[in-house]
PDB file of N, CA, C and O in Angstrom:
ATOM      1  N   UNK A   1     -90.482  24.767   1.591  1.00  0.00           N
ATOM      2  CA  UNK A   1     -90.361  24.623   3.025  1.00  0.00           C
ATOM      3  C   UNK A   1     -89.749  23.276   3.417  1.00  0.00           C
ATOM      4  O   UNK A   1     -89.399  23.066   4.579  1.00  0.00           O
ATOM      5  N   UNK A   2     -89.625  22.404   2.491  1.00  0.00           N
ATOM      6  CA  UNK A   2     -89.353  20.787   2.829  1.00  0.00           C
ATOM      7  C   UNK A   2     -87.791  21.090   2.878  1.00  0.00           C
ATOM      8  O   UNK A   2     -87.039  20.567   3.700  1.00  0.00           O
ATOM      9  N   UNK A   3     -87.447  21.870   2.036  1.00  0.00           N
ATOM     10  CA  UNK A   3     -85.820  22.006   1.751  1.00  0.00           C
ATOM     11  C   UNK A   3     -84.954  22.527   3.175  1.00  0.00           C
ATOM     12  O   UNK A   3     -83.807  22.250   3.527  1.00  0.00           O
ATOM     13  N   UNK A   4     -86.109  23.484   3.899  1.00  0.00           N
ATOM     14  CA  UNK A   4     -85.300  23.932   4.687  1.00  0.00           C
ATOM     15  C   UNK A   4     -85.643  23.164   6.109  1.00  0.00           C
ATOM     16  O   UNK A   4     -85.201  23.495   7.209  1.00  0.00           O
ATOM     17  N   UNK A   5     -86.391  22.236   5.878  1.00  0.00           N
ATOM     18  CA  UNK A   5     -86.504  21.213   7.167  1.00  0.00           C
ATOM     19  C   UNK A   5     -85.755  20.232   6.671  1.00  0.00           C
ATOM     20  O   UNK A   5     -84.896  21.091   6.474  1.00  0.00           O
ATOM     21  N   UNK A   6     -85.335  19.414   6.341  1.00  0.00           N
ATOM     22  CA  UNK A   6     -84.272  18.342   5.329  1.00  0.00           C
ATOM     23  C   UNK A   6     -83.220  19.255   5.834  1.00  0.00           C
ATOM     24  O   UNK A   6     -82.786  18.857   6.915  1.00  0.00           O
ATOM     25  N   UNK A   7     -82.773  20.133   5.494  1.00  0.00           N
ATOM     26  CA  UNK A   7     -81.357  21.223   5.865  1.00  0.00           C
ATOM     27  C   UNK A   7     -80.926  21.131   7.350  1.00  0.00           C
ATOM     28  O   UNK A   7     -79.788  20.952   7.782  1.00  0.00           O
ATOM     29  N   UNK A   8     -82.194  21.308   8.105  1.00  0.00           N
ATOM     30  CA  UNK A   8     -81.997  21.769   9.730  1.00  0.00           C
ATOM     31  C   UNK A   8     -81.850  20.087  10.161  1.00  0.00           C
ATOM     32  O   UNK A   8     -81.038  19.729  11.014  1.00  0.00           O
ATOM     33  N   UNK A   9     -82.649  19.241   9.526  1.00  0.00           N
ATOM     34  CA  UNK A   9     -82.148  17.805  10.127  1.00  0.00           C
ATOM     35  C   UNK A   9     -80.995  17.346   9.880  1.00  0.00           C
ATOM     36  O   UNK A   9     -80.510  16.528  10.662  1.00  0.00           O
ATOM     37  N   UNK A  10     -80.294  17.759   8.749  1.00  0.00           N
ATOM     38  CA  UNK A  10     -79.206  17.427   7.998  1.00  0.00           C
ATOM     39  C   UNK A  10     -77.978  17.757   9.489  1.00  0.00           C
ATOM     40  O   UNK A  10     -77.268  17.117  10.264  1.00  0.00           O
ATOM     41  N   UNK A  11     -78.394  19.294   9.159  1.00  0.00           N
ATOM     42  CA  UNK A  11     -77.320  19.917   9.879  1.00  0.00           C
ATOM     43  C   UNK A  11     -77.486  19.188  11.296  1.00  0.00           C
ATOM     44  O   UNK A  11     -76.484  18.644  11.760  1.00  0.00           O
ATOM     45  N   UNK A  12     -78.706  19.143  12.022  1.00  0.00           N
ATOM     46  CA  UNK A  12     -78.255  18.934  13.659  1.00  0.00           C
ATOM     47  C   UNK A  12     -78.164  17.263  13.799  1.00  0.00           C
ATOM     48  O   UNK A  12     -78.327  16.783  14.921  1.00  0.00           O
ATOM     49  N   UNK A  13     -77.824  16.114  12.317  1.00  0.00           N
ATOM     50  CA  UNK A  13     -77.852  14.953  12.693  1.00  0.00           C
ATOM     51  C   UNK A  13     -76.051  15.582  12.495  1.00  0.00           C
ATOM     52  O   UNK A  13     -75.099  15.081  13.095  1.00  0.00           O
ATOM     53  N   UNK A  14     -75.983  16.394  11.821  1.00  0.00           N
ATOM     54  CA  UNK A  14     -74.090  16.534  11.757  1.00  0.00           C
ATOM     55  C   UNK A  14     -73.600  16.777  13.029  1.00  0.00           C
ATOM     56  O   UNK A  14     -72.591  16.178  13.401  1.00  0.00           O
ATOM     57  N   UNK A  15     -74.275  17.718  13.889  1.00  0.00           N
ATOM     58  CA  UNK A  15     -73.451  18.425  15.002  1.00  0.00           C
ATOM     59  C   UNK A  15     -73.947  17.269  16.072  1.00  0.00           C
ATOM     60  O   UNK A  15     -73.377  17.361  17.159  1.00  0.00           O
ATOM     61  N   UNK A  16     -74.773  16.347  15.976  1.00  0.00           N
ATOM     62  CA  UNK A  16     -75.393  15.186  17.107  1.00  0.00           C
ATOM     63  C   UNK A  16     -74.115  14.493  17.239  1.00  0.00           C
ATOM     64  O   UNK A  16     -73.364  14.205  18.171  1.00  0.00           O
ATOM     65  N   UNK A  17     -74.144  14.255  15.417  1.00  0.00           N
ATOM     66  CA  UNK A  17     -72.479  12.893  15.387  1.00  0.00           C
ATOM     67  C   UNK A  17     -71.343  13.872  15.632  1.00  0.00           C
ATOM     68  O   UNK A  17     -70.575  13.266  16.380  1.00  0.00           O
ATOM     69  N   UNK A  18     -70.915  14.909  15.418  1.00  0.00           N
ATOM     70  CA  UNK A  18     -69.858  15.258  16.103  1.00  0.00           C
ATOM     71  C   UNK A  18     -69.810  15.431  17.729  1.00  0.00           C
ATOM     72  O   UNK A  18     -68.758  15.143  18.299  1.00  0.00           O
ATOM     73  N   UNK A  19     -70.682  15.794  18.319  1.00  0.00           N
ATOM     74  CA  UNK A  19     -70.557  15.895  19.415  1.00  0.00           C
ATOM     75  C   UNK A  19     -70.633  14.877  20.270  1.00  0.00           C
ATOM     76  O   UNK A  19     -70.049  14.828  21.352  1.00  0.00           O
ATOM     77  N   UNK A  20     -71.591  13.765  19.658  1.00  0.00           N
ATOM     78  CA  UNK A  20     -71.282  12.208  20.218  1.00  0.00           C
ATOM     79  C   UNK A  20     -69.613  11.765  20.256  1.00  0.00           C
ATOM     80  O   UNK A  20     -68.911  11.249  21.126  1.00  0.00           O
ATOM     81  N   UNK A  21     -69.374  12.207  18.955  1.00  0.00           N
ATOM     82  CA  UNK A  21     -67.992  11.604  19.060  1.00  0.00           C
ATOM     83  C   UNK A  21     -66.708  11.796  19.196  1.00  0.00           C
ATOM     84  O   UNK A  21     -65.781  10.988  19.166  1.00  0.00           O
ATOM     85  N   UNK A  22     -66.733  13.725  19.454  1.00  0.00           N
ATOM     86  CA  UNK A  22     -65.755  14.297  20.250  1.00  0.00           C
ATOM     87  C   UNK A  22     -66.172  14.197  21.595  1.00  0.00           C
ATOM     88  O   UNK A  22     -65.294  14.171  22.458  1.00  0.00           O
ATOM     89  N   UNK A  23     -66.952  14.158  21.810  1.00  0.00           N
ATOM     90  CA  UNK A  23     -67.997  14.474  23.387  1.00  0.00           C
ATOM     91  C   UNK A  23     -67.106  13.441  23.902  1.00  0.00           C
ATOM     92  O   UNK A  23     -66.346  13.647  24.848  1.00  0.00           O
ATOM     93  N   UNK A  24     -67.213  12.129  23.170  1.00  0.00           N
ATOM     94  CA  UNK A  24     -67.255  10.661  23.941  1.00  0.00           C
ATOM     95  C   UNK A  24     -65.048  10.912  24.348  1.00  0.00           C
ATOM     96  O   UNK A  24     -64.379  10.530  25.308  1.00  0.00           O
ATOM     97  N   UNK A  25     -64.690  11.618  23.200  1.00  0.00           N
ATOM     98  CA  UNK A  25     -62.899  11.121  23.347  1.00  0.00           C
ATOM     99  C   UNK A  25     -62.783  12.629  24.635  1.00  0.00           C
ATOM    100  O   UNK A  25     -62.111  12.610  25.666  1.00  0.00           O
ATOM    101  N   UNK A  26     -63.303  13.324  24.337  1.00  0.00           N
ATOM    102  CA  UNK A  26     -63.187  14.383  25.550  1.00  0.00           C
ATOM    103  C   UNK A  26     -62.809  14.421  26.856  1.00  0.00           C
ATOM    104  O   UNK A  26     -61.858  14.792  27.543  1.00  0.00           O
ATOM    105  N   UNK A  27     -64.314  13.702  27.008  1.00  0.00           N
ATOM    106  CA  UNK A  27     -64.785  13.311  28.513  1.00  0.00           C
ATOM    107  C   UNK A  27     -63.838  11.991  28.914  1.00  0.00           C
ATOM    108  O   UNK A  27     -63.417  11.749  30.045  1.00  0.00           O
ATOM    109  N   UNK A  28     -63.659  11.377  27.982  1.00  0.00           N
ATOM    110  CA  UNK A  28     -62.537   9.771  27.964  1.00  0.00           C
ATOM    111  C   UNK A  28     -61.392  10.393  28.625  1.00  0.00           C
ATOM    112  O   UNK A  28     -60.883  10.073  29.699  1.00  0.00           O
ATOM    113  N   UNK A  29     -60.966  11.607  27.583  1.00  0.00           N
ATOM    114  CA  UNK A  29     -59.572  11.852  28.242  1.00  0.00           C
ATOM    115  C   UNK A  29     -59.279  12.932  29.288  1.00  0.00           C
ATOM    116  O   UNK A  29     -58.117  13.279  29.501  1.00  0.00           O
ATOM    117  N   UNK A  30     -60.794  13.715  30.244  1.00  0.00           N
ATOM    118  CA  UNK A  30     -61.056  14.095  31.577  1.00  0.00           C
ATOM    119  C   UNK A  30     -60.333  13.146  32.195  1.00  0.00           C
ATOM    120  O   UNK A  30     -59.237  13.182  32.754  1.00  0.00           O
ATOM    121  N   UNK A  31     -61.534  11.835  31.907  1.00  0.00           N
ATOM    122  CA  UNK A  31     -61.574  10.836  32.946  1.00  0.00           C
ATOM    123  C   UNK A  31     -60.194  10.354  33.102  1.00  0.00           C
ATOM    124  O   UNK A  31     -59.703  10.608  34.202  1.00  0.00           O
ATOM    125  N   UNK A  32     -59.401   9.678  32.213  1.00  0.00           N
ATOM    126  CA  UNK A  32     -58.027   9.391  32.225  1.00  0.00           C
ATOM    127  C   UNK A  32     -57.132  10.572  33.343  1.00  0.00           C
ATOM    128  O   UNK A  32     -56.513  10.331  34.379  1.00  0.00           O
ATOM    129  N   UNK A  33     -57.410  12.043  32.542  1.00  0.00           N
ATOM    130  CA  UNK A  33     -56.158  12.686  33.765  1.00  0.00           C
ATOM    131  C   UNK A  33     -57.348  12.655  35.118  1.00  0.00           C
ATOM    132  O   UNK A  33     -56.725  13.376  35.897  1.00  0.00           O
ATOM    133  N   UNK A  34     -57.868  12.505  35.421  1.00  0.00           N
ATOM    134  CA  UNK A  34     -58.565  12.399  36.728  1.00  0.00           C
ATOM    135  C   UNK A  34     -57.733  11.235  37.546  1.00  0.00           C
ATOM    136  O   UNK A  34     -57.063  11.467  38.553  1.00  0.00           O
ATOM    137  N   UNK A  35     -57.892   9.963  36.946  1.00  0.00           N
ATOM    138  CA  UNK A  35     -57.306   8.869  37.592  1.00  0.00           C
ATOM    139  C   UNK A  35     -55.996   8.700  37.398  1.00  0.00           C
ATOM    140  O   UNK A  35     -55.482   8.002  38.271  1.00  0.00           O
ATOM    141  N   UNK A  36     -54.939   9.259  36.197  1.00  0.00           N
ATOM    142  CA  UNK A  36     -53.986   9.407  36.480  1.00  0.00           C
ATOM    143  C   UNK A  36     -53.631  10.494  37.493  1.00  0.00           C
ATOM    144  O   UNK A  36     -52.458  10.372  37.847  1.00  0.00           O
ATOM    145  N   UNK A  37     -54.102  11.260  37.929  1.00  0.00           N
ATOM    146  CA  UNK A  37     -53.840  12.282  39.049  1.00  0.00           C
ATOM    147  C   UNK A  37     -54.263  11.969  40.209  1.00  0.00           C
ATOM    148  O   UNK A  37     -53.724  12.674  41.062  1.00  0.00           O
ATOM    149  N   UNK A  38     -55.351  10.854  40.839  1.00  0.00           N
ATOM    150  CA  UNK A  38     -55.956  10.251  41.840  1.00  0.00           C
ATOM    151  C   UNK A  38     -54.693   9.144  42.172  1.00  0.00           C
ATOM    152  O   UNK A  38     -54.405   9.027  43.363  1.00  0.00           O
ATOM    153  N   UNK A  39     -53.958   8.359  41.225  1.00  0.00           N
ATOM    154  CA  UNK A  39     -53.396   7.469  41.146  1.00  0.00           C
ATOM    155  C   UNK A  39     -52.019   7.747  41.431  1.00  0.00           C
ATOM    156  O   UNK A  39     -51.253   6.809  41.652  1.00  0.00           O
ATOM    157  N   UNK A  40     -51.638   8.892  41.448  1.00  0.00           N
ATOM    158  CA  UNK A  40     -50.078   9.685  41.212  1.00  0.00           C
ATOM    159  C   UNK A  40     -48.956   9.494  42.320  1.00  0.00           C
ATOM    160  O   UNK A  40     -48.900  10.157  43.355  1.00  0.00           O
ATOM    161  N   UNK A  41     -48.111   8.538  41.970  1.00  0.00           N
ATOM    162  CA  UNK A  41     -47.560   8.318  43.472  1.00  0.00           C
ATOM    163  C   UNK A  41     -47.181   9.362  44.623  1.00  0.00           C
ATOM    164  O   UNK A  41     -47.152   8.943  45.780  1.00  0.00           O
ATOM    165  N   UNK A  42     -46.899  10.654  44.367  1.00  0.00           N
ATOM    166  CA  UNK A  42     -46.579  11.174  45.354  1.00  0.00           C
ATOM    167  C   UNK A  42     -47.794  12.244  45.708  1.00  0.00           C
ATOM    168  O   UNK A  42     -47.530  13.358  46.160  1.00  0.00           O
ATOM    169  N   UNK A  43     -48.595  11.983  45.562  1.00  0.00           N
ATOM    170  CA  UNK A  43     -50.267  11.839  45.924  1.00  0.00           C
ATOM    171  C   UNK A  43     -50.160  11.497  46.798  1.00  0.00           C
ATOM    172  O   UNK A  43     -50.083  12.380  47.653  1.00  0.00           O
ATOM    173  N   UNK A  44     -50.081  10.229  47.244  1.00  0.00           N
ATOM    174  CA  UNK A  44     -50.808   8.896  48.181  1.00  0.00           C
ATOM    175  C   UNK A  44     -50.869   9.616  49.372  1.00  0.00           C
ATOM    176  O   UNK A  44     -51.995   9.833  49.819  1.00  0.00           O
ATOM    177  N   UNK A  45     -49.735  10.106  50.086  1.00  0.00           N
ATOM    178  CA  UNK A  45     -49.419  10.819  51.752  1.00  0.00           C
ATOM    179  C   UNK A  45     -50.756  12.152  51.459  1.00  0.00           C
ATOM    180  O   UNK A  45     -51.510  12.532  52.354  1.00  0.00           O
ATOM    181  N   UNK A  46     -50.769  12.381  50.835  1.00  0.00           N
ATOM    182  CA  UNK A  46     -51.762  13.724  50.462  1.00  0.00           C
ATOM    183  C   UNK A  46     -53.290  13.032  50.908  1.00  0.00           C
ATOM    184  O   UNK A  46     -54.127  13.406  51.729  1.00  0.00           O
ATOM    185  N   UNK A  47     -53.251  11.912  50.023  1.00  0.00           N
ATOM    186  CA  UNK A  47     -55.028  11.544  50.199  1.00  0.00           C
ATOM    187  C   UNK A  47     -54.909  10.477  51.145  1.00  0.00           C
ATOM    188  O   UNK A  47     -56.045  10.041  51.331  1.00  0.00           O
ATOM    189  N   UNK A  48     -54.132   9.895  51.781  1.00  0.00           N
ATOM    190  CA  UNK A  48     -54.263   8.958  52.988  1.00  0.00           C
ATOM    191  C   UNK A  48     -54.086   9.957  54.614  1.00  0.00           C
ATOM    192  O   UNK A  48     -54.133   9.564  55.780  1.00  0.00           O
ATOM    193  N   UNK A  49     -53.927  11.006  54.179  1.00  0.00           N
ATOM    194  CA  UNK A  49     -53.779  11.823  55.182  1.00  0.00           C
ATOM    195  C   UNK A  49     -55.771  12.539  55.430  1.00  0.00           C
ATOM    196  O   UNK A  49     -56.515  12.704  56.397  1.00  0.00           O
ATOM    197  N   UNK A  50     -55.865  12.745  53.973  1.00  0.00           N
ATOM    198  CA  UNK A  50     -57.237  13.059  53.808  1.00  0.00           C
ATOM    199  C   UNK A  50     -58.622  12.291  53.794  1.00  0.00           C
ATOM    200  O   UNK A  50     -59.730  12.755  53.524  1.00  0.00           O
ATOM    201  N   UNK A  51     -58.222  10.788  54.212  1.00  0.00           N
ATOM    202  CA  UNK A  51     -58.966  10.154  54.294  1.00  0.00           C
ATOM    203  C   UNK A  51     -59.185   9.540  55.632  1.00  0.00           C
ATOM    204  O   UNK A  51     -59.983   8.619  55.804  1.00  0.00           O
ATOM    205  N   UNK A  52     -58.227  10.238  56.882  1.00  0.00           N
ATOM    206  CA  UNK A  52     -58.492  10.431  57.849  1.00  0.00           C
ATOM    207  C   UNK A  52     -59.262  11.415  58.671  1.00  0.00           C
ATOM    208  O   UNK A  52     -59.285  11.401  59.902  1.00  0.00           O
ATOM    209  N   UNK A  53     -59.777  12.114  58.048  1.00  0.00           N
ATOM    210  CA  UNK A  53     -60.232  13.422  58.508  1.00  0.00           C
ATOM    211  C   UNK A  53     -61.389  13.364  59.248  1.00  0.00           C
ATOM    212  O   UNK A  53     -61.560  14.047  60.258  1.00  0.00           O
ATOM    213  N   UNK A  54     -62.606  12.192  58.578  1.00  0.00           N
ATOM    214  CA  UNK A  54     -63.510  11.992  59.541  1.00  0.00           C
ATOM    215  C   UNK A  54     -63.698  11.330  60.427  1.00  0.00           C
ATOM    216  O   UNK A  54     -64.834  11.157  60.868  1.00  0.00           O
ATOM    217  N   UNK A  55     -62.391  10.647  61.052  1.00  0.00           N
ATOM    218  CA  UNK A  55     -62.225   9.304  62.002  1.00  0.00           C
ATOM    219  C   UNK A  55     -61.248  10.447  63.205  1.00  0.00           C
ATOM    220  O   UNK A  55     -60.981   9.974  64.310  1.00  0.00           O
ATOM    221  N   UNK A  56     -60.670  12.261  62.790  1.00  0.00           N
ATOM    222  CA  UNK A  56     -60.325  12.622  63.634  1.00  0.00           C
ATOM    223  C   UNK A  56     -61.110  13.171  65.659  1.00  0.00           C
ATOM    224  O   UNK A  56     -62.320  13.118  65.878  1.00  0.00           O
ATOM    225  N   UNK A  57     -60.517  13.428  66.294  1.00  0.00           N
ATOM    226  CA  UNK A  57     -62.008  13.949  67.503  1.00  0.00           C
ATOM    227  C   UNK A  57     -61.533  15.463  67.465  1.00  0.00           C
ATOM    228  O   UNK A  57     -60.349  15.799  67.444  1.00  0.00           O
ATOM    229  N   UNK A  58     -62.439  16.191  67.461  1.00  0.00           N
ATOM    230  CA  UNK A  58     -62.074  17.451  67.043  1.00  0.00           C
ATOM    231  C   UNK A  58     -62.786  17.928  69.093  1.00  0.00           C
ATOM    232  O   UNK A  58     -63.650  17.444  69.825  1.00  0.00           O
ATOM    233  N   UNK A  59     -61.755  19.115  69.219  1.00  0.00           N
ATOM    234  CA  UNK A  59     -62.160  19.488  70.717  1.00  0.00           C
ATOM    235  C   UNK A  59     -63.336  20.155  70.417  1.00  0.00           C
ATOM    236  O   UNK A  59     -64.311  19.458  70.702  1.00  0.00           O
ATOM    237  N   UNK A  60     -63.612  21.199  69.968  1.00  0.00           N
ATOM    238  CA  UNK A  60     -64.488  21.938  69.324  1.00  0.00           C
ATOM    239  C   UNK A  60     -65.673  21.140  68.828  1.00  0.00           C
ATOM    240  O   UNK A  60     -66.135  21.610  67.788  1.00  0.00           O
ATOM    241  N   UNK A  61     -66.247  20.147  69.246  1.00  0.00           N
ATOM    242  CA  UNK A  61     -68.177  19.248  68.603  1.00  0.00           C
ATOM    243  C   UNK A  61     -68.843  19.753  69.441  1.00  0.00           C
ATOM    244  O   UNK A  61     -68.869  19.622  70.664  1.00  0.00           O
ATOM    245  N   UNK A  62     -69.573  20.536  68.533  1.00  0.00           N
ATOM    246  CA  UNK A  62     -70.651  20.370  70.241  1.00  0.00           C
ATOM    247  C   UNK A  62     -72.171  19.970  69.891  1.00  0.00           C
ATOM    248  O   UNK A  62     -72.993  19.819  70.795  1.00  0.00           O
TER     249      UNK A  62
END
């Protein structure tokens, strides 16, 4: 029974470190196209337009 607990730790310290360390370049390179796409020059008119939206007066408040 020791063999097959030694086995199951073996195995899920393997899939811990892989997934730590694909996990980590993954999510790295989400984050990258996120801010290269937040950052994108012909963006800017898009989200400066959209960052007016709650400073507009809408006729319709009631």
């Amino acid at each position: 029974m020791n063999d097959k607990i030694a086995e199951a730790a073996s195995t899920y310290e393997a899939w811990r470190a892989f997934a730590a360390s694909w996990g980590l370049i993954f999510f790295g390179l989400i984050f990258l196209c996120v801010i290269a796409y937040v950052f994108w020059p012909s963006r800017r008119q898009e989200f400066e337009a959209d960052a007016q939206i709650p400073l507009r007066e809408d006729d319709d408040d009631v």
